[in-house]
N, C-alpha and C positions, 0 to 999 in steps of 0.2 A: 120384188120391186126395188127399184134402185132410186135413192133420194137425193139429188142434188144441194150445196151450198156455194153459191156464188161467192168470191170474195176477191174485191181486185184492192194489189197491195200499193200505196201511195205514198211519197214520201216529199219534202220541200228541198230536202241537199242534191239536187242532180250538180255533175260535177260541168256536165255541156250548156244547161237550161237551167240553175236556179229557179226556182218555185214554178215548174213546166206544172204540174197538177193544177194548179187556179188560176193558169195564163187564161186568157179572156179570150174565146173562139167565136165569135157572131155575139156576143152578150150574153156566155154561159161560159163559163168554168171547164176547163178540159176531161177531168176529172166528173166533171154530171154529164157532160157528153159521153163518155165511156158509161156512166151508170144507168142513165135513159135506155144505152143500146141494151145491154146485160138485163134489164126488167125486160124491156120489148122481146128479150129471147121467150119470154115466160119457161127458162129451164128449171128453177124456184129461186128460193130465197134469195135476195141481195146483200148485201153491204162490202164499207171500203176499210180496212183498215188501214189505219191510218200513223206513218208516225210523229204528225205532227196534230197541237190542237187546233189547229188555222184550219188543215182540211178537216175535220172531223166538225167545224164547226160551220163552215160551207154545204157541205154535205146535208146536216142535219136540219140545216136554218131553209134547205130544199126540199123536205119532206124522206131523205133517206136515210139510210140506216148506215152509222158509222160506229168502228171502235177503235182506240188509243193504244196502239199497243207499244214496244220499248224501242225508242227511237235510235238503239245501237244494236239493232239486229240485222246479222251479215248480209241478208237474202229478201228478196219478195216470198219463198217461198217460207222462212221463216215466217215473214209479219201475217203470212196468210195462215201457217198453225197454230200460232200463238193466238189469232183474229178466231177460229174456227172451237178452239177451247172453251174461249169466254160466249161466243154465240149459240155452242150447243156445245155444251159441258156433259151431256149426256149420250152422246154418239148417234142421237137419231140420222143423221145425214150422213151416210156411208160411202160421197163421193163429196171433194171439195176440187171445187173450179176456179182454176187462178185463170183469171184474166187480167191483164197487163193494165195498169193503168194510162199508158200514153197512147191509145190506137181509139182514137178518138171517130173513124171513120168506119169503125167495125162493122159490121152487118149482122145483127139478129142472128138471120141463118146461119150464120158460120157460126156462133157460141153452139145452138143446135145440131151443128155438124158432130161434135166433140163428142157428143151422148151417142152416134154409130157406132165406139168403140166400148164403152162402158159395158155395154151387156157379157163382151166374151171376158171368161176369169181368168183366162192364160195372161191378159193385159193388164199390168200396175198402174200404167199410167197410159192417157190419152194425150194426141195432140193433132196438130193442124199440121199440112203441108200444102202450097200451090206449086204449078208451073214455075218456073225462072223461066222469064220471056226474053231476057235480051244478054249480050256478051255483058253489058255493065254489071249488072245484074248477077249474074254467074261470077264475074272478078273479082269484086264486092267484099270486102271484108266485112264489112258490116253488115251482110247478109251473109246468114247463117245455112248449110247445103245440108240435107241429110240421105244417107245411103241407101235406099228402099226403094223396092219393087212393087208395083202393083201390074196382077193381069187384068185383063180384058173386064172380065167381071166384077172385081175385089171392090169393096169397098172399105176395108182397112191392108194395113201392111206394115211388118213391124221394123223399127228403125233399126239399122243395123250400126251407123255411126254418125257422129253430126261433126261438120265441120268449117271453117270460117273461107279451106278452100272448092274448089268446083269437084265434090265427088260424086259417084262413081267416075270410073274413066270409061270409055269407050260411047259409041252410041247409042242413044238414048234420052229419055225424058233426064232434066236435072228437077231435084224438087224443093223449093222456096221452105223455109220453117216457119212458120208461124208461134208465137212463143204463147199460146193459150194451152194449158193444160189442165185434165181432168187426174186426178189422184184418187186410187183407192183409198180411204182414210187413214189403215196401218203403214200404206206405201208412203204416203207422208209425214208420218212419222217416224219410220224407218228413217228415212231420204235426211232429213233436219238432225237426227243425231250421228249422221257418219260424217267423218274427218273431209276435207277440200281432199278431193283423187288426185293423183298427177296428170292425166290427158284432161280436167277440168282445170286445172293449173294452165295447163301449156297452153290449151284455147281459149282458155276463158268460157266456156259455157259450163253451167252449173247441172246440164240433164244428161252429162257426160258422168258425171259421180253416180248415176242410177244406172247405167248401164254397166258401168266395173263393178258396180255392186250386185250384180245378175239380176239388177230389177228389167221388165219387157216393157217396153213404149211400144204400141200401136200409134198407126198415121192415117188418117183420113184426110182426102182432097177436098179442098176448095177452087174456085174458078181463079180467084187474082188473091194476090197478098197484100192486105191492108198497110200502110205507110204508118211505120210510129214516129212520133215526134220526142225527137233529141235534138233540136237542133235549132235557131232563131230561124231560120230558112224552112224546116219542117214545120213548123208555128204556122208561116205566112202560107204556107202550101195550104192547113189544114184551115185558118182563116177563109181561103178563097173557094174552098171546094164547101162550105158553108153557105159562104154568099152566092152559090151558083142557083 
């Protein structure tokens, strides 16, 4: 049986959105927007950890479950091991699920997607991929491409590299990252004590360090890729798709 723990990592220093966690979306907190979807997945446990006590005190004063962890820790993936420690000190939960705090429009389903990958043991870590539906999109630096095939029938497919430009080459599907991931529990603790890698350096994504390290990411599709909010313009996007 494999046991899930929820944990989405939140923080008040964004460097593009100052306090984007408790920016105010329809009259809720962006941050209980994300934790509302993450319960309605019912994949199990919730909580945010948090490294501020503003959000921890938002959260809680909402009926969820939050913890405080060190508000000079490099990573989400950090504040989500150090969060995962104090909430099961005992290792009952043998898979932790970092879900992003800023994707405030997520869909239930898609957290539930992330468990098709969990059962095979060849996989350390899960994640999400959609379509790239348009050139911008594929240009995109700020959209993240990763290298994987799926056939006809596949419901998972393991990432071969991620990167900020439009890979594979030739024709074919591109595939959108989605930055929700399931971690077997040793794989994130492995993952939290090795050194910044050099192609994690270069591109800046941190799930580049687990693949130099020969850890395996499995990919499972979703239909569309949820919009995260970094940005006063993502804010007013995620405001209005509220009010629809």
């Amino acid at each position: 049986m494999i046991s899930p723990l929820v944990i989405i990592p939140a923080r008040l220093a964004s460097t593009r959105l100052p306090g984007k966690p408790l920016a105010d979306i329809a009259g809720r907190a962006m941050i209980l927007r994300v934790l509302d979807a993450a319960i309605a997945a019912e994949v199990g446990p919730v909580a945010v950890a948090a490294a501020d006590q503003e959000i921890c005190d938002v959260v809680t004063q909402a009926g969820g479950r939050a913890v405080l962890t060190d508000p000079d820790l490099p990573s989400g993936s950090d504040r989500v091991w150090q969060a995962a420690q104090t909430l099961d000190p005992d290792g009952v939960h043998d898979v932790i699920i970092n879900m992003q705090g800023d994707l405030p429009t997520f869909a239930p389903d898609d957290l539930r997607a992330v468990m098709r990958i969990m059962p095979d043991p060849t996989y350390d870590i899960g994640t999400l991929v959609a379509p790239v539906l348009s050139d911008e999109e594929k240009d995109a630096s700020s959209v993240v491409k990763v290298a994987c095939h799926f056939e006809t029938d596949t419901l998972c497919a393991p990432a071969l590299y991620f990167s900020r430009s439009a890979i594979p080459w030739g024709e074919g599907a591109l595939w959108h990252h989605v930055g929700v991931y399931g971690w077997r529990r040793g794989a994130l603790k492995q993952f939290v004590s090795l050194p910044e890698s050099g192609l994690e350096r270069r591109e800046k994504l941190e799930q580049l360090r687990a693949l130099e390290a020969g850890m395996r990411i499995g990919c499972t599709r979703i239909e569309t890729a949820p919009f995260g909010v970094d940005t006063p313009a993502d804010l007013d996007r995620a405001r209005q798709y509220f009010k629809a």
